[in-house]
C-alpha positions as CSV (number, residue, x, y, z in Angstrom):
1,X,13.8,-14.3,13.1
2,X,10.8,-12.9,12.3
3,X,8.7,-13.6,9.7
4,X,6.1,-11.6,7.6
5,X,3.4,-13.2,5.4
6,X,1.8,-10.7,2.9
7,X,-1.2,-11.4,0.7
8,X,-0.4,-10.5,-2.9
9,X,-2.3,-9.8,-6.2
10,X,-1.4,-12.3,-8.7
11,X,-0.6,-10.5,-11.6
12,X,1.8,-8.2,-9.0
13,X,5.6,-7.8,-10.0
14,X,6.7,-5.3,-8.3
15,X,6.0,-5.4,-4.1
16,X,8.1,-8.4,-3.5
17,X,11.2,-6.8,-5.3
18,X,10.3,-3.5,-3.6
19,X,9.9,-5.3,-0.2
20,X,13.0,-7.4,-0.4
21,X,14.8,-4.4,-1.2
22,X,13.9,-2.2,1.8
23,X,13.6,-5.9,3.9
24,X,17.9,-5.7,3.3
25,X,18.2,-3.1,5.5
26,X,16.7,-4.9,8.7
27,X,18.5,-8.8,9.0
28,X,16.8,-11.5,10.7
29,X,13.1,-10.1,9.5
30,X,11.8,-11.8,6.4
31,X,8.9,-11.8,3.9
32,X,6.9,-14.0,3.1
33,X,4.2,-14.0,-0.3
34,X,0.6,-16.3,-0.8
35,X,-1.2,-14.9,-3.6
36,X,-4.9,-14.9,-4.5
37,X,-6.5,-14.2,-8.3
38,X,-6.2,-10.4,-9.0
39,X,-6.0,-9.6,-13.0
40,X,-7.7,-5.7,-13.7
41,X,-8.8,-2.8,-11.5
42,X,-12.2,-1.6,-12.6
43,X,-15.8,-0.6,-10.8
44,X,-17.4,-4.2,-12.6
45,X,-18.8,-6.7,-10.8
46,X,-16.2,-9.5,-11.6
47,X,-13.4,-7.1,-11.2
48,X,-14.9,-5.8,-7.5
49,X,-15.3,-10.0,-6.8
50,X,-12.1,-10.1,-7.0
51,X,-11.3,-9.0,-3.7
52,X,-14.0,-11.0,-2.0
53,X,-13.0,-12.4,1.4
54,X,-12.5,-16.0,0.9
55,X,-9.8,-16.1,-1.6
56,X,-7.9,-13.7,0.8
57,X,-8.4,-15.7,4.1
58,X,-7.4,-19.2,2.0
59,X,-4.2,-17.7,1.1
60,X,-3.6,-16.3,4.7
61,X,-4.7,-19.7,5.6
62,X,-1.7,-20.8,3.9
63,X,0.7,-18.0,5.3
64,X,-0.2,-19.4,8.3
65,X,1.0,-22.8,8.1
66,X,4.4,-21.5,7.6
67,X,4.4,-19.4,11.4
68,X,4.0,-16.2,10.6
69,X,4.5,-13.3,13.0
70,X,1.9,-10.6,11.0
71,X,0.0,-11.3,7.9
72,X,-0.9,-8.2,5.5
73,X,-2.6,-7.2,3.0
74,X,0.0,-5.6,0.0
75,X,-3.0,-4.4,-1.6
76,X,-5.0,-0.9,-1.9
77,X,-8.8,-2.3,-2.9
78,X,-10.2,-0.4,0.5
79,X,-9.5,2.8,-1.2
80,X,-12.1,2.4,-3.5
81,X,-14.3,-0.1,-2.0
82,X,-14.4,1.4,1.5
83,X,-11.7,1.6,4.6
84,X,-14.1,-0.5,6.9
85,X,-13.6,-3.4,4.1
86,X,-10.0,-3.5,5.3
87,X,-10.6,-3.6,9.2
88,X,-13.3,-6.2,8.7
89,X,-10.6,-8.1,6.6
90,X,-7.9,-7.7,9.5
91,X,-10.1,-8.7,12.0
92,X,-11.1,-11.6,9.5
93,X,-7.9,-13.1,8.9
94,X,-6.9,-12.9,12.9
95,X,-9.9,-14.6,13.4
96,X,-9.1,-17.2,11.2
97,X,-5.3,-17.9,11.7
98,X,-4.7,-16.7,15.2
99,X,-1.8,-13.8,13.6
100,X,-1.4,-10.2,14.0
101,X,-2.8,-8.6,10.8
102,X,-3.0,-5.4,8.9
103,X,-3.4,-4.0,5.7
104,X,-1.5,-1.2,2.8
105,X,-4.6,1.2,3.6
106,X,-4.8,0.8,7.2
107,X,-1.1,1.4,7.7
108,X,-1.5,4.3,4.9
109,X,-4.3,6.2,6.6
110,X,-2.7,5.5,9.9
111,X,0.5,7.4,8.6
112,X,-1.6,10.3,7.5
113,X,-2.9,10.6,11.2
114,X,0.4,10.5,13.0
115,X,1.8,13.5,10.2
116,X,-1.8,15.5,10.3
117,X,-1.8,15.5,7.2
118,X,-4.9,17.1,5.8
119,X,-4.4,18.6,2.9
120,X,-3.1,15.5,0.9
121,X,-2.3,14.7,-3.1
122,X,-3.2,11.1,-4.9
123,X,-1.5,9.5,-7.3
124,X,-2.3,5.9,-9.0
125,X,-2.7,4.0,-11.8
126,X,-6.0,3.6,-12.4
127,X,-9.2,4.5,-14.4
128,X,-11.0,7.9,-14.2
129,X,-14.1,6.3,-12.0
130,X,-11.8,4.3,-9.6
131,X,-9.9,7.0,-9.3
132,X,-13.1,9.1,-8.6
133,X,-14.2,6.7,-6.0
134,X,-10.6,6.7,-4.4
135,X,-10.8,10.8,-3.8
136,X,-14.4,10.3,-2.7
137,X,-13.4,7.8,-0.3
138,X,-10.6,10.2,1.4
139,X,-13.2,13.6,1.0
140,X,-15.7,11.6,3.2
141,X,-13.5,10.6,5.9
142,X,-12.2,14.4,6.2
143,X,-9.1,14.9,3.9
144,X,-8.8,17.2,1.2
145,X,-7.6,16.0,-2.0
146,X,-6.1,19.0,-3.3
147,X,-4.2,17.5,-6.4
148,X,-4.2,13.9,-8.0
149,X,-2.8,12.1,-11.6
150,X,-3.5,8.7,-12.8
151,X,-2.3,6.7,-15.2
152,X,-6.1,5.5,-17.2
153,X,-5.2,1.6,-16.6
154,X,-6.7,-1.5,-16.2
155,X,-5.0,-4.2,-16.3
156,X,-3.1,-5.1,-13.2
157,X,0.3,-6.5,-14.7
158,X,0.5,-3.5,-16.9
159,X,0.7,-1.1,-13.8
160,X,4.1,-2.2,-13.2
161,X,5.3,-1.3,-16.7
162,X,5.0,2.5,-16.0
163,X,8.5,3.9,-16.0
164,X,10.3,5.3,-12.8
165,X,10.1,8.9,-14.8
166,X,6.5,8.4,-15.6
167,X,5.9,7.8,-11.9
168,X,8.0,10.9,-11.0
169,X,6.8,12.8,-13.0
170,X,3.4,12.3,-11.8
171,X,4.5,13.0,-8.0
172,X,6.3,16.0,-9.2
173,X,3.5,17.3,-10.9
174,X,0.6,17.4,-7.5
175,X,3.8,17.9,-5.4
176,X,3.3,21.6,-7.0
177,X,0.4,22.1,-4.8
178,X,2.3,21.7,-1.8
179,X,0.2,18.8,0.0
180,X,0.8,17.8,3.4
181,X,2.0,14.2,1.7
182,X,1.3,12.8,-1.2
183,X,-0.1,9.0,-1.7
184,X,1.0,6.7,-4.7
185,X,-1.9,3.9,-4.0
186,X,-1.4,0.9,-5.5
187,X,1.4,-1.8,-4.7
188,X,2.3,-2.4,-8.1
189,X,3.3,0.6,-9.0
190,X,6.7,1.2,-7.5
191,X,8.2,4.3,-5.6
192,X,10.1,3.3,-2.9
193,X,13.2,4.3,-4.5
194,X,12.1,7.8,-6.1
195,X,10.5,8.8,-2.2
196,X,13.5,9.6,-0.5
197,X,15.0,11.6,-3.3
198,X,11.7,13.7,-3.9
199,X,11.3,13.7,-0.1
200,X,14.5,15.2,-0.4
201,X,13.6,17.9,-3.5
202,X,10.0,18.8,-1.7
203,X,9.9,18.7,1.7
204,X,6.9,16.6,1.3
205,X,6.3,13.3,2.7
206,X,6.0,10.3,0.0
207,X,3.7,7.2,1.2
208,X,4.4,4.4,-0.9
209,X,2.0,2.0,-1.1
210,X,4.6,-0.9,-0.5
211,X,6.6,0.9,2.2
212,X,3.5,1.6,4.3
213,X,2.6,-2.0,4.2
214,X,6.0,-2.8,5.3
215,X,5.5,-0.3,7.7
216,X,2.5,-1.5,9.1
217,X,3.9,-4.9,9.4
218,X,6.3,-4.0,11.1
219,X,4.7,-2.1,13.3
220,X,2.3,-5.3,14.3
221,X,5.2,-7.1,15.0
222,X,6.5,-4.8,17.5
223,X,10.0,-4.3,15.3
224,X,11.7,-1.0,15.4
225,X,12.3,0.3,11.6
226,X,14.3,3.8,12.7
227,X,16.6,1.7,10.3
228,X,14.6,2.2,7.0
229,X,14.5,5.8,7.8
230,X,16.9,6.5,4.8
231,X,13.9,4.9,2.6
232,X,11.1,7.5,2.9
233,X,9.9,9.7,6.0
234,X,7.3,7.3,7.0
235,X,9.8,5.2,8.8
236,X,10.4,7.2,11.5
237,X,7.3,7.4,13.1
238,X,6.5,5.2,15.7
């Protein structure tokens, strides 16, 4: 058995159906959920406290009393606050429960260096400046963004609520400037079941927020996922 803790927003709904669902293809490893307060997505100063370090490392505090193998973060805040936030938060969360740890961004941009994937497309839920901030984020560490869509929301819960068209149709539509892969950020907004059929339509690689932290975890925890490979493209690379 091995056992995977993942730090959730609160007002998520949709990573731990998502993970389950790719989780049934790989008996004996299991998930495992903690979540801290995470209500809205914005560029305030309550919303960016949110994602403050202590709530984060109580709940993996938690995770940890149950013997996890790996603990990650199943959420995308690094993309606008910064990638270092996450590998100071992995390192934190190590430091403090003694477990293997990674994040939905570090496995993410990980992914995007083993494809060399450059040329990349974004798509999320959020408001105009996160999403601003997001493409910023990618620009400055050497990607071009060369197509992205957002949905214009703010409220966490209500991310979920898009429709499985309304999320395809988004992917379809920056999938039309041929990126090297396209990013859906944000783990409550699910597309773990439309990637393998637009994977399938485009050629192009799909990296699911959910399925990349699943990835990562995986990968932490030393677990072959060849298995998952009929879920998205990611899972073949080792």
């Amino acid at each position: 058995m091995t056992r995977l803790g993942m730090l959730t927003p609160s007002s998520n709904t949709a990573l731990e159906p998502a993970t389950y669902g790719l989780l049934r293809h790989l008996p004996g490893i299991t998930a495992h959920f903690a979540r801290f307060p995470v209500t809205e997505i914005a560029l305030s100063a309550s919303a960016l406290g949110q994602f403050d370090a202590e709530p984060i490392l109580a709940a993996a505090e938690l995770l940890s009393h149950a013997k996890m193998d790996v603990i990650a973060w199943n959420g995308t805040s690094a993309s606008w606050l910064g990638f270092e936030r996450d590998a100071q938060l992995a390192a934190a969360i190590t430091e403090r429960t003694g477990i293997r740890a990674t994040t939905a961004i570090l496995a993410l941009n990980d992914i995007l260096q083993r494809l060399n994937a450059k040329r990349i497309a974004l798509v999320t839920p959020y408001l105009d400046d996160v999403q601003g901030k997001i493409i910023a984020n990618y620009q400055s560490a050497g990607y071009i963004c060369v197509a992205e869509r957002h949905a214009g929301l703010q409220d966490n819960f209500s991310f979920a609520a898009l429709s499985a068209a309304e999320i395809e149709a988004m992917i379809t539509a920056v999938a039309a400037e041929q990126p090297d892969a396209i990013a859906i950020i944000c783990t409550n907004m699910d597309a773990t079941r439309l990637a393998p059929r637009i994977e399938a339509r485009t050629g192009i690689p799909i990296l699911d927020s959910i399925a990349c932290t699943l990835w990562g975890a995986l990968r932490a925890g030393g677990i072959d996922a060849t298995q998952l490979t009929p879920a998205g493209q990611i899972f073949r690379l080792c």
